[in-house]
N, C-alpha and C positions, 0 to 999 in steps of 0.2 A: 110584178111586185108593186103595192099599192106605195103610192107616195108618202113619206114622212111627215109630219106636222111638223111645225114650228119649234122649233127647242136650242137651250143652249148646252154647251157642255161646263162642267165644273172639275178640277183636275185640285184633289187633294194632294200635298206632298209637303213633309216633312222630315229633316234629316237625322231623325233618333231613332233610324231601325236598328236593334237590336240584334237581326241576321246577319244584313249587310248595313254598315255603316256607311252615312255619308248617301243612301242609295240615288237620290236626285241627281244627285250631282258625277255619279259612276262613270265612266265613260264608256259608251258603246258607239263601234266606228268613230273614233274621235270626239264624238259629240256628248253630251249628258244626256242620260237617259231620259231627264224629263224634256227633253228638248223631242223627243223620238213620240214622246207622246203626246204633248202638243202638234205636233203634225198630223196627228191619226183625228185626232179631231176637229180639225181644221178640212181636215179630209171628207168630213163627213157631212159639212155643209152648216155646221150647226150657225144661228143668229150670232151667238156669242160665245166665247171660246175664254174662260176664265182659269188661273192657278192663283188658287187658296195656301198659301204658306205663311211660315212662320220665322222664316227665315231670308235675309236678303239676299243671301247666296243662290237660293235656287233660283228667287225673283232674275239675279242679273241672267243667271244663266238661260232666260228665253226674250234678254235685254235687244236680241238683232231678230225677233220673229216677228213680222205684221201680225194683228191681228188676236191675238193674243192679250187680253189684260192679266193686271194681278192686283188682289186683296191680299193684303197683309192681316194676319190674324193672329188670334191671339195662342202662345207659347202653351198654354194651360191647356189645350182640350184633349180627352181624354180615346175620342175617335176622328175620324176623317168626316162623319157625319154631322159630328159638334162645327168641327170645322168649316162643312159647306154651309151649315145652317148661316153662322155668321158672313159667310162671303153671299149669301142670299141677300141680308140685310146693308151690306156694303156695294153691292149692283143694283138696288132699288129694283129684284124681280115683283111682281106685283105677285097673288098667291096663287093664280093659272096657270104660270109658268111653268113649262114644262122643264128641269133639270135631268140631265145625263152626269151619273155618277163614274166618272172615269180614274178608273184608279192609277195614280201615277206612276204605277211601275208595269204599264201594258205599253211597252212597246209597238209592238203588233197589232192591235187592237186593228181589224177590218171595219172600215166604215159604213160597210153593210150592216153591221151588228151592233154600231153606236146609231143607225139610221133606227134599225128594228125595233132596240126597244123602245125608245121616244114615240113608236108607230102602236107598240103594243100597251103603253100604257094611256093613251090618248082612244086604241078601239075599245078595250077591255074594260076601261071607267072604273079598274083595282088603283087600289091607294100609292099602291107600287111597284115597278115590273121589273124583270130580269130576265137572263138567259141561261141555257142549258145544253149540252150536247150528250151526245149517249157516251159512256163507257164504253171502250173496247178491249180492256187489259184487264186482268185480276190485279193486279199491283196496286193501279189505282182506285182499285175499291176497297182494297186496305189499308192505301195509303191517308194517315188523318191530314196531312196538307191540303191533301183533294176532297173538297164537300159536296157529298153527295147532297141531293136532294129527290123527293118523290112529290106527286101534281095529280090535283085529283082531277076527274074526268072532265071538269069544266078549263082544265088550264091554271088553274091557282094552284101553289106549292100548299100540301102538307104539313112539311115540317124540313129542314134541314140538318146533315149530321156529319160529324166528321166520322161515324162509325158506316161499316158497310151496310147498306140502308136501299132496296129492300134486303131481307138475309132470306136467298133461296135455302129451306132448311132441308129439305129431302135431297137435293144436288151437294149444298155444301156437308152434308152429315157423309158421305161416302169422300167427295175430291175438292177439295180449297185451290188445286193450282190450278186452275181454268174457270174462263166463267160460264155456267151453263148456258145453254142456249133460250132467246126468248127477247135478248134484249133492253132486259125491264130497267136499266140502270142510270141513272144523269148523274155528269158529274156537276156544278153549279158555276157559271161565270161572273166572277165576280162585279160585275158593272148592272147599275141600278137608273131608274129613272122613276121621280115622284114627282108632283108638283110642289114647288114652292112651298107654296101657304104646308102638306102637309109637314115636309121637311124639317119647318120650323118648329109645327109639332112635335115629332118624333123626337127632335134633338131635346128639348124638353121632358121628355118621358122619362123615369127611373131606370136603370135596366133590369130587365125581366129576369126569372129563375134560371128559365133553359136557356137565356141569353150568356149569360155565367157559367153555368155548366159547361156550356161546348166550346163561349167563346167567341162565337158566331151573332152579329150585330142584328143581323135581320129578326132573328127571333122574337127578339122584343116584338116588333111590330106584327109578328103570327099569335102571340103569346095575349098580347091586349084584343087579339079579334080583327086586325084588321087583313087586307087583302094584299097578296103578292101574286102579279098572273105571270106566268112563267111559258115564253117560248124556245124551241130549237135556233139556235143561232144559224144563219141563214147561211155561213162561212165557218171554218174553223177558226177559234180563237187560241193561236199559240200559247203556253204558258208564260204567267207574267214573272218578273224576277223579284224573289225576295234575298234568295242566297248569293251567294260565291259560284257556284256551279253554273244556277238560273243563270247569274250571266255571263261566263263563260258558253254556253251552250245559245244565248245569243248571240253572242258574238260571232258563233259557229254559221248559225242562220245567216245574219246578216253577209259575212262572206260567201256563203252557198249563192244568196242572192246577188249577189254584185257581181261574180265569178260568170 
C-alpha cells in the first residue's frame, strides 16, 4: 500500500439533526459519538486533527482528548462544507493543504480509508476525491439514503444519485428482488478530501441545479466541471449514524466488539 501524504483531518458536527437530535453528543458505549470519531482520526495519523462546530457542547465533549483542536463557527452555515471552509481559515491551512472531510457521525470510519483518500487525491491531481464500495444487496440500491454513484474509466465519478443508478433495464424489466449479476453498482462513502485553497472555493460557489434536486452536495462541484476521482475503500466502511436505529445497531457493533 503506497504511503499517504501529508494531511489533516476536519470533523464537521452540529447539533440540529433533524433525525436524530442532539446527534454529537448521543452516547455510544458511554461516550459521545463525536468523541468515537475523533479517534478514528487520530487513528489515522493525520498532521492535524480538527472539530468544526457550532456549539460548546460538542466542543467540551472532546475537552479530555489529546490532540484534537476545535474552531468555533459560525451557527449560520447552511452545510458542513460552509463550515470546514471557515474552520480552513481559522487553522491558517495554507491552499496545498490537503483536508479529510470526516463526517461526524462515522464512528467506524477505518483509518485505512481516511489514509486512502488523502493518498488519492494527492496521486490523481482531481479537485476532489472520495470513496466507494460495491453494492451487494438490492435494498440498498433502492434504498435513497444510500447514494449511489457511477466513475468513468479513468476513476473520476459521473454523476451521483440517490435513485438506483446504473438501472440494469433488461435484468430489472423481468426481477427487481435481486441484483443481477455483473457487479456494476457503488454505493458512495461519504468522506471527502480537497485541498484547502479549493475548499474555500467551492464553499463560495452558488448551489448547483442537480445539487437541489437530489440533495447531494458534491454535485455542485461535477455540475461546474470540476473533478472528483473516486476509489474502492481499501476496508469496509460500516454505516454512519444519522437515526435512532443507526445507533442502536451501533451500539450493537460496538458490544459484538468488546464481547
Amino acid at each position: 500500500m503506497p504511503s499517504s501524504p501529508d494531511f489533516v483531518v476536519a470533523i464537521p458536527a452540529r447539533l440540529a439533526s433533524s433525525r436524530l437530535p442532539d446527534k454529537p453528543l448521543q452516547p455510544l458505549g458511554g461516550e459521545p459519538l463525536v468523541l468515537h470519531v475523533a479517534r478514528r482520526a487520530l487513528a489515522a495519523g493525520a498532521r492535524e486533527v480538527w472539530l468544526a462546530t457550532d456549539d460548546a457542547r460538542v466542543a467540551a465533549a472532546l475537552a479530555g482528548i489529546e490532540g484534537v483542536q476545535v474552531a468555533m463557527t459560525s451557527p449560520g452555515h447552511a452545510s458542513g462544507t460552509d463550515r470546514l471552509a471557515e474552520c480552513a481559515g481559522i487553522a491558517g491551512w495554507s491552499a496545498d493543504t490537503i483536508v479529510v472531510n470526516l463526517q461526524g457521525d462515522e464512528p467506524f470510519a477505518p483509518a485505512s480509508g481516511i489514509r486512502e483518500v488523502a493518498r488519492l487525491l494527492a496521486d490523481s491531481g482531481a479537485d476532489m476525491a472520495t470513496l466507494a464500495e460495491p453494492v451487494t444487496e438490492v435494498e440498498t440500491l433502492f434504498d435513497p439514503n444510500a447514494v449511489k454513484l457511477v466513475r468513468a474509466a479513468s476513476g473520476d465519478a459521473l454523476y451521483f444519485s440517490r435513485a438506483p443508478l446504473p438501472w440494469p433495464r433488461d435484468a430489472f424489466a423481468g426481477d427487481r428482488s435481486v441484483l443481477p449479476a455483473g457487479g456494476h453498482w457503488l454505493r458512495h462513502i461519504g468522506i471527502y478530501a480537497f485541498r484547502a485553497g479549493f475548499l474555500r472555493r467551492f464553499a463560495q460557489m452558488p448551489p448547483g441545479r442537480l445539487e437541489q434536486v437530489e440533495s447531494l452536495e458534491q454535485l455542485r462541484a461535477l455540475e461546474a466541471g470540476y473533478r472528483i476521482a473516486v476509489a474502492l475503500a481499501p476496508e469496509p466502511f460500516p454505516p454512519g449514524v444519522d437515526t435512532p436505529q443507526d445507533l442502536a445497531r451501533a451500539q450493537a457493533r460496538l458490544d459484538g466488539a468488546r464481547a
